[in-house]
C-alpha positions in Angstrom: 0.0 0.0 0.0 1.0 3.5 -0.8 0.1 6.8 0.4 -0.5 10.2 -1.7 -2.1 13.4 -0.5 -3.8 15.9 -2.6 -5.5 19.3 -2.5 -7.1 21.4 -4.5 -10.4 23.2 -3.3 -12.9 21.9 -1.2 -12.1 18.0 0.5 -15.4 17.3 0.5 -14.9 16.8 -3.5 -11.7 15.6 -3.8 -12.9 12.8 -1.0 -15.8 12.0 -3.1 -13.7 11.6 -6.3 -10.9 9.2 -4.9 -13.4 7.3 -3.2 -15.5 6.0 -6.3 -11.1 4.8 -7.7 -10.3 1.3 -7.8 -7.2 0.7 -6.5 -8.1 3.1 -3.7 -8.1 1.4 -0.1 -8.9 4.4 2.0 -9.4 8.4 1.7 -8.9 10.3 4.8 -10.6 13.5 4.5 -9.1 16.7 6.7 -6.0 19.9 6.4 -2.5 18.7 5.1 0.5 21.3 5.9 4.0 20.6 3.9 7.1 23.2 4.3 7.1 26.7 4.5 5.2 28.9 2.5 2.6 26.0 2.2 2.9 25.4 5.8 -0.5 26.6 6.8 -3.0 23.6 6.7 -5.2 23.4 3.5 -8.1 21.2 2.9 -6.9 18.0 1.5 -7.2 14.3 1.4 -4.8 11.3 2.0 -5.6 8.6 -0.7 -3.9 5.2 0.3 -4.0 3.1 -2.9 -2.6 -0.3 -4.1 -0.5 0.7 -7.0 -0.1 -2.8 -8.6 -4.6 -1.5 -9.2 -3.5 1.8 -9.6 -1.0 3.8 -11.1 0.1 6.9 -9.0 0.7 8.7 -12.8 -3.2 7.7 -13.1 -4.3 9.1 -9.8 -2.1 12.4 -10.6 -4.6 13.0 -13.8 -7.6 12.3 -12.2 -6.7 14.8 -9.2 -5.7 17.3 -12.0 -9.1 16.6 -14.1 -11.6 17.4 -11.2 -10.0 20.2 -9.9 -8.6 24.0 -10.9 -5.6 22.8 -11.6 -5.0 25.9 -13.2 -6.5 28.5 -11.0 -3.6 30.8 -9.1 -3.9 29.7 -5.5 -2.0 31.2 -2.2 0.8 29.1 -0.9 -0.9 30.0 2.8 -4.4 29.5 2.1 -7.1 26.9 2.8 -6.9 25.8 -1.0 -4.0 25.0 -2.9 -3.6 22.7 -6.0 -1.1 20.5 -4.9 0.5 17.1 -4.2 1.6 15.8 -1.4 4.6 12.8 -1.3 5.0 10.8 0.9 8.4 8.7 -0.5 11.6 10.3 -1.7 10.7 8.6 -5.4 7.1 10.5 -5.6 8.0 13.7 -6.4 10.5 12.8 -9.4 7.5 10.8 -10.5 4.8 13.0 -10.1 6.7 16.5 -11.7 7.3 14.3 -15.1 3.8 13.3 -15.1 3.3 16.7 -14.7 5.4 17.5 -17.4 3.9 15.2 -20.0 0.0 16.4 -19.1 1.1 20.3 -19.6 0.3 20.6 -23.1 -3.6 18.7 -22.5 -4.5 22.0 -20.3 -5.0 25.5 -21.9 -3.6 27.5 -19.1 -0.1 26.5 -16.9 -1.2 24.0 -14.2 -0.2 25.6 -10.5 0.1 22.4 -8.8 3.1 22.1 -6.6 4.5 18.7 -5.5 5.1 19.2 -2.1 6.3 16.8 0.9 3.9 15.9 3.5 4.5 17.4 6.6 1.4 17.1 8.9 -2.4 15.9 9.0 -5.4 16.9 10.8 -8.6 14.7 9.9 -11.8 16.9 9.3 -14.4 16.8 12.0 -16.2 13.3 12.3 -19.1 15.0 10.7 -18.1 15.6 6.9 -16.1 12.6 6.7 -17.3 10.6 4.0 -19.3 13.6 3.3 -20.4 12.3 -0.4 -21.1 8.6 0.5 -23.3 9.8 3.4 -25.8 11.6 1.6 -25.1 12.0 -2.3 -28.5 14.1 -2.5 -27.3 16.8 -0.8 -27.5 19.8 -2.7 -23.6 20.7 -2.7 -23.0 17.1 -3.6 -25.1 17.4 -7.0 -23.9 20.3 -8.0 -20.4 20.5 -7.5 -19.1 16.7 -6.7 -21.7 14.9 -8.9 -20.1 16.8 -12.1 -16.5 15.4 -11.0 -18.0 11.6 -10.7 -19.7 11.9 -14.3 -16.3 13.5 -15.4 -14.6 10.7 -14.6 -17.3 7.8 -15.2 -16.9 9.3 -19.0 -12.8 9.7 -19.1 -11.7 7.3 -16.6 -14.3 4.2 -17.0 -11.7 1.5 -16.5 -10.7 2.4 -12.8 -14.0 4.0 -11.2 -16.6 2.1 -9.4 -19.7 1.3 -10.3 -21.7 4.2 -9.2 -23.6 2.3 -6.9 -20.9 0.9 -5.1 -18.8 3.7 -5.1 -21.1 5.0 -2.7 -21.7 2.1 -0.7 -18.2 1.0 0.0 -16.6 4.0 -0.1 -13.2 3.3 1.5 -12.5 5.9 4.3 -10.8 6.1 7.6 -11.8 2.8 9.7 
């Protein structure tokens, strides 16, 4: 099993996206901080994910897909586009994957490749905030997009829709 955080905008989606990936054993859902100036903790999620299911290069575009992966975001704020490593041999990795998906975007991507430096899970409440009550209006409008994106672009390592939602893996 290997670990992988990412951020980019609200963890409520980004939960909800890496939870419906096969491959995917568990999303915890809460604030990641990494080195100064991206110190401050940000919403963000810690997918842990079998990568003989999985490839981390796949995960990387999915994360990059269903987020502003382009929008300008502040080092020190609540949202940042970014990914966190957990292994010396991540980052190398991720920034040539990087590389490679530059051209598929129309704007520079701001993600940063960043090493994990701390975790504080969300409050009990919003964890597994999708899987809980997918009718929720938040849910259809702004994670419900991200799941059909990826249904349509990703359709050999999602879920069945169904039990995306039922067996959501999260923090036992």
């Amino acid at each position: 099993m290997e670990k992988i955080g990412f951020g980019g905008g609200c963890h409520w989606c980004t939960e909800g996206v890496f939870q419906a990936i096969r491959g995917v054993q568990q999303v915890d859902q809460g604030f990641i901080r990494s080195d100064a100036p991206s110190d401050t903790w940000a919403e963000a999620v810690v997918v842990h994910f079998d990568p003989e299911a999985i490839e981390l290069a796949t995960l990387l575009e999915i994360h990059l897909r269903t987020h502003s992966a382009t929008k300008t975001f502040e080092p020190g704020g609540k949202y940042r586009s970014a990914v966190y490593t957990f292994e010396d041999g991540q980052a190398p990795q991720l920034r040539d994957v990087l590389a490679s998906l530059r051209g598929s975007f129309e704007k520079p991507l701001s993600t940063a490749v960043l090493p994990f430096r701390g975790f504080k899970p969300s409050d009990a409440r919003y964890q597994n905030y999708y899987a809980t009550d997918p009718e929720r209006p938040f849910c259809r409008r702004y994670i419900d997009p991200k799941l059909d994106y990826i249904r349509a672009n990703f359709a050999k390592v999602v879920l069945p829709a169904r039990a995306a939602a039922r067996d959501a893996p999260s923090t036992p």
